[in-house]
C-alpha positions in Angstrom: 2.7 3.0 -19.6 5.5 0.9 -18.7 6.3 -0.3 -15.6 9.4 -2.6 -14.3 8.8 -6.3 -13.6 10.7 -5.7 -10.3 8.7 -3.1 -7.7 11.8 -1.8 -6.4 13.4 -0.9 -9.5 10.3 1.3 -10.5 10.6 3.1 -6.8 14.2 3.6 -8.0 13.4 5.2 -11.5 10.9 7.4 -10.4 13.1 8.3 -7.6 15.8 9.7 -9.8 13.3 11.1 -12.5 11.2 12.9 -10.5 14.0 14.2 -7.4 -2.5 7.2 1.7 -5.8 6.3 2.7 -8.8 7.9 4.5 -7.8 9.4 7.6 -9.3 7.7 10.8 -11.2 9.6 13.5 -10.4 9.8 17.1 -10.5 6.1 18.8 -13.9 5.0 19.7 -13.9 1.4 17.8 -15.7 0.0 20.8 -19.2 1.0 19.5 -18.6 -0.3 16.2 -19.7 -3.5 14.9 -19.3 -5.8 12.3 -22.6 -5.7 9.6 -24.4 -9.1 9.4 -24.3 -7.6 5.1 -20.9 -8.9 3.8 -20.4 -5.7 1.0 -21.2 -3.2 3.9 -18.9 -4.8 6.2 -15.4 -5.1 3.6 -16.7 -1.2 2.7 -16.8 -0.4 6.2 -14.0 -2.2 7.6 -11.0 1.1 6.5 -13.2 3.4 8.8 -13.9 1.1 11.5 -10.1 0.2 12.0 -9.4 3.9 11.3 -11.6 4.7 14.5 -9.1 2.4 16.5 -6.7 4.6 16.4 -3.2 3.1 15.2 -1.4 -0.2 14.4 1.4 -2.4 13.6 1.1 -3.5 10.5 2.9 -6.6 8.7 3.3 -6.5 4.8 4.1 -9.1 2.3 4.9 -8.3 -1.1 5.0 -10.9 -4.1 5.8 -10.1 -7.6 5.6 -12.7 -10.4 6.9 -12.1 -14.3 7.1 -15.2 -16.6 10.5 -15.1 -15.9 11.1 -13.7 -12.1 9.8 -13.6 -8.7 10.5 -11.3 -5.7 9.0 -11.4 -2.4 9.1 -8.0 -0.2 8.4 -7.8 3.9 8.4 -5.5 5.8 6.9 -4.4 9.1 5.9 -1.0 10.9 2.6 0.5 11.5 0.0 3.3 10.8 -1.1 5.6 12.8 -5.0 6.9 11.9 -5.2 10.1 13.9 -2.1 11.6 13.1 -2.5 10.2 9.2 1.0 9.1 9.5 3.3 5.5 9.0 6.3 3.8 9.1 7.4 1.1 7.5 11.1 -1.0 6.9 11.0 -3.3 4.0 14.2 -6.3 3.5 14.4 -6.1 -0.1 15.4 -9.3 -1.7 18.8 -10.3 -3.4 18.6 -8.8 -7.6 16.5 -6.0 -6.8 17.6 -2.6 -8.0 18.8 -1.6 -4.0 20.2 -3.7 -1.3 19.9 -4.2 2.7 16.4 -2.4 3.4 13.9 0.6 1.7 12.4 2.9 4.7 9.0 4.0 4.0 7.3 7.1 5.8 3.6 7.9 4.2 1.1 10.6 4.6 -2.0 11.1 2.6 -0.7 11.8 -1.1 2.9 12.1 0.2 6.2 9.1 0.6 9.0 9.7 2.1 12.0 7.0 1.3 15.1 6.0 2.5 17.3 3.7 0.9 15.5 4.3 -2.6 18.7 4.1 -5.2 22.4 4.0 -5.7 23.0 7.9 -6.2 20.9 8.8 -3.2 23.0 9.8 -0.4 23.1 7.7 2.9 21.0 8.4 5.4 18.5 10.9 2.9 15.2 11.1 2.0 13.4 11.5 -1.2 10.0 13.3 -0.9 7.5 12.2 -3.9 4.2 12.9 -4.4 2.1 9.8 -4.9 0.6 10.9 -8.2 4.2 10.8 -9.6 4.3 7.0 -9.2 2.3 5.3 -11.9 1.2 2.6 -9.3 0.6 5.2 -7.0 2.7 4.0 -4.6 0.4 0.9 -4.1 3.4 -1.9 -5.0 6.4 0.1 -6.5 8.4 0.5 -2.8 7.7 -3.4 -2.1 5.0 -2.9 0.2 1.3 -1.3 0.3 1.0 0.8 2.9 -1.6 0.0 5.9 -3.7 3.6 4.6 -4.0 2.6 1.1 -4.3 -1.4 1.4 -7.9 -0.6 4.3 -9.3 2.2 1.7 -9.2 -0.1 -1.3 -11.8 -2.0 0.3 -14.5 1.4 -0.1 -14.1 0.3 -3.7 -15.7 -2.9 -3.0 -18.2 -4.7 -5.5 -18.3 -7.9 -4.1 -18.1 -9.8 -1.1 -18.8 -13.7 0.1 -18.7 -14.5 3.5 -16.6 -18.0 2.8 -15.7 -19.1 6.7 -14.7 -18.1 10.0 -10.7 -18.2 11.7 -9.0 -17.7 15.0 -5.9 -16.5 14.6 -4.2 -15.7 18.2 -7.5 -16.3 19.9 -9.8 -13.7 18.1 -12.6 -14.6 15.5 -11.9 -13.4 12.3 -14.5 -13.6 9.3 -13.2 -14.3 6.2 -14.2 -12.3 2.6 -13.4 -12.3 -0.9 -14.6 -10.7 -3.8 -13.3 -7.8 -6.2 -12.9 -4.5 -6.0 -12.5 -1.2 -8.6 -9.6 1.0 -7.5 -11.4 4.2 -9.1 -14.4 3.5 -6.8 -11.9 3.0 -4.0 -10.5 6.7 -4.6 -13.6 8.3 -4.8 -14.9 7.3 -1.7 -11.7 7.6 0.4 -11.5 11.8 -1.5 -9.0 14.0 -0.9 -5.3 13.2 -1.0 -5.6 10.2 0.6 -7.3 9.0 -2.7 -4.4 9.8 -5.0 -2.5 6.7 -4.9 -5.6 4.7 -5.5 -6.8 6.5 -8.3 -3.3 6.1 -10.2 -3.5 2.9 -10.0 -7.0 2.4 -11.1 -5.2 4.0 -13.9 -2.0 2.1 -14.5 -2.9 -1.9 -13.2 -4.7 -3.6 -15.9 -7.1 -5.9 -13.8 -10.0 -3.5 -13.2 -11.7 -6.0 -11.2 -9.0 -6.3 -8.0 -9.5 -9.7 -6.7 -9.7 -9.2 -2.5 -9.3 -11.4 0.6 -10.2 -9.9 4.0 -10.4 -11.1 7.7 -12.6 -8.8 10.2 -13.2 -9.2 13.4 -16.1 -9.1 15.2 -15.8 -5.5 15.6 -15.7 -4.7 11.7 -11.6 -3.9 12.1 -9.7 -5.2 9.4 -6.8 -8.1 10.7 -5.7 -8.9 7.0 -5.9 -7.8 3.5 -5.0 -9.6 0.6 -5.4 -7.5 -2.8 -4.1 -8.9 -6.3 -2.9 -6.6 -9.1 -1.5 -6.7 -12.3 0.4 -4.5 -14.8 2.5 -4.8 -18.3 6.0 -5.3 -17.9 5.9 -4.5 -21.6 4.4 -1.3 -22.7 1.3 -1.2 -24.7 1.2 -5.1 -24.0 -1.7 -7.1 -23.1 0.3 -10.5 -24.2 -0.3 -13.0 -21.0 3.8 -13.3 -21.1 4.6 -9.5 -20.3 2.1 -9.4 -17.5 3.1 -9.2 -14.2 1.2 -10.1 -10.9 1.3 -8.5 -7.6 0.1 -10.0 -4.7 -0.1 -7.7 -2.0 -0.8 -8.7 2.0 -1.5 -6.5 4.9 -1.7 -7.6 8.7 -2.7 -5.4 11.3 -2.6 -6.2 15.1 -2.3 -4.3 18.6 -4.6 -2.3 17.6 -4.3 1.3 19.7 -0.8 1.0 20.4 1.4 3.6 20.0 3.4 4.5 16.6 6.8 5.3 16.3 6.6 8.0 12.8 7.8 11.3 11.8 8.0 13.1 9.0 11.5 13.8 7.8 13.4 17.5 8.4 13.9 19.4 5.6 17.6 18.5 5.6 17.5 15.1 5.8 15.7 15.5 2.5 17.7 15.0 -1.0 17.0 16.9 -4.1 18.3 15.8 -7.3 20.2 18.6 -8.9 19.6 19.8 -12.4 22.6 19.1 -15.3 24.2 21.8 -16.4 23.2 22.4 -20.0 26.2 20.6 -22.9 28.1 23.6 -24.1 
C-alpha cells in the first residue's frame, strides 16, 4: 500500500477519496503508582494517565524521505473521561494545505478542519480511522494523545536508562520497542482501530519507544518511531520514509476545551454525475 512521503498530503487524499486510544476512567490517579518492573510500568502508564482525567498535550511531528523533511506541531489536549480531543497543527511551507489542520478525535472517529483545497472553509470532514492506512497515527501531522499512551500496551521491551526533572517533577526515562497489533488488542474496541491499521501499513513491526513517567506511572512524554514505503511494494532503503512521532502531556486534570462537530458544519463530498 502506498502511502505519501508528506503526512499531510495522505490526510488530504484520503479526505477527498473517502468524503483513539483506551478510554480513561474517572480521576483517581492519586492511588496509582509507578511499578519498580520497567515493562509493567511503559504497559501501564496509558491507564494510569487515563485515570487522571485530562491533559494538554504538545505534539511534534517529523517526517524524513531521502529527499524531504517536514516537521509538524501542534498543541491541544485530551480529555480521558469524555474520550474526546483537540488538537491545532501549523503545517509547514510545501505541504499539500497551508496555515493550520484542526484535529477533533474520538475512539475510531477524526474530525478535520482545514484538510484540502476543495474543502469548504470553516467544514469538517468526518472519517473513520480504519479508512486511513496509518490509521490516523501520522497522516494529519500529529499522533493524537489517545493513540500515542495506548501504543505503549503493545510494549515488548523496556530499559530503565536514567532519571530527569523537567519543570521540577522526576521523570523516569524508557526505551524499548513495541508491536502496534499487541497495542490494539489490549487497548479493544474502537479505540484500537487506528493502532491496528497501522500494525498493518508501517513496515517496522518492532516500534522503537522513548517514554518519561512520573513517579505516579502517568506518562509526561512519548516518543514512537515508524516507518512506511513512499514507494509501493518497496522495501528499497531509498523509498522508505521515517516518522518520528513526540507526545507531551502536562496539567494533568485541567479542563479540555473539545466538541464534536454539528452535523452542518460537516462536508460531504458529492458523487459525479455519471459521463453521458
Amino acid at each position: 500500500m502506498k502511502m505519501p512521503k508528506w503526512a499531510a498530503a495522505a490526510l488530504v487524499t484520503v479526505a477527498l477519496a473517502g468524503c483513539s486510544g483506551g478510554g480513561g476512567t474517572a480521576p483517581g490517579g492519586s492511588a496509582d503508582q509507578l511499578s519498580t518492573d520497567p515493562l509493567t510500568a511503559v504497559r501501564n502508564a496509558a491507564d494510569i494517565t487515563g485515570r487522571t482525567g485530562s491533559a494538554q498535550a504538545k505534539t511534534e511531528l517529523t517526517t524524513e524521505s531521502a529527499d524531504k523533511k517536514a516537521v509538524f506541531n501542534g498543541s491541544g489536549g485530551y480529555d480521558y473521561v469524555k474520550r474526546i480531543g483537540r488538537l491545532e497543527i501549523a503545517v509547514p511551507p510545501g505541504a499539500a494545505t497551508t496555515g493550520k489542520i484542526v484535529e477533533v478525535v474520538l475512539p475510531g472517529t477524526v474530525y478535520l478542519q482545514n484538510s484540502g483545497a476543495k474543502i469548504p472553509e470553516g467544514k469538517w470532514v468526518k472519517l473513520d480511522v480504519r479508512q486511513l492506512p496509518d490509521g490516523n497515527l501520522v497522516s494529519s501531522g500529529a499522533t493524537d494523545p489517545a493513540s500515542a499512551a495506548g501504543a505503549l500496551r503493545g510494549a515488548q521491551t523496556a530499559e530503565l536508562v536514567g532519571s530527569e526533572t523537567v519543570d521540577g517533577v522526576e521523570l523516569k526515562h524508557y526505551k524499548g520497542t513495541l508491536d502496534l497489533a499487541k497495542a490494539a488488542d489490549a487497548t479493544g474496541g474502537r479505540g484500537g482501530d487506528g493502532l491496528k491499521m497501522a500494525a498493518q501499513t508501517f513496515t517496522v513491526k518492532e516500534v522503537p519507544y522513548e517514554a518519561w513517567l512520573d513517579a505516579q506511572g502517568r506518562l509526561h512524554k512519548v516518543v514512537e518511531t515508524f516507518a512506511f514505503s513512499g514507494v509501493a511494494g518497496s522495501k528499497a532503503a531509498k523509498d522508505q520514509v521515517k516518522v518520528v512521532s513526540a507526545t507531551s502531556l502536562r496539567d494533568f486534570g485541567t479542563p479540555v476545551e473539545a466538541a464534536e462537530p454539528s452535523a452542518g458544519e460537516i462536508y460531504s463530498m458529492k458523487a459525479s454525475a455519471p459521463a453521458k
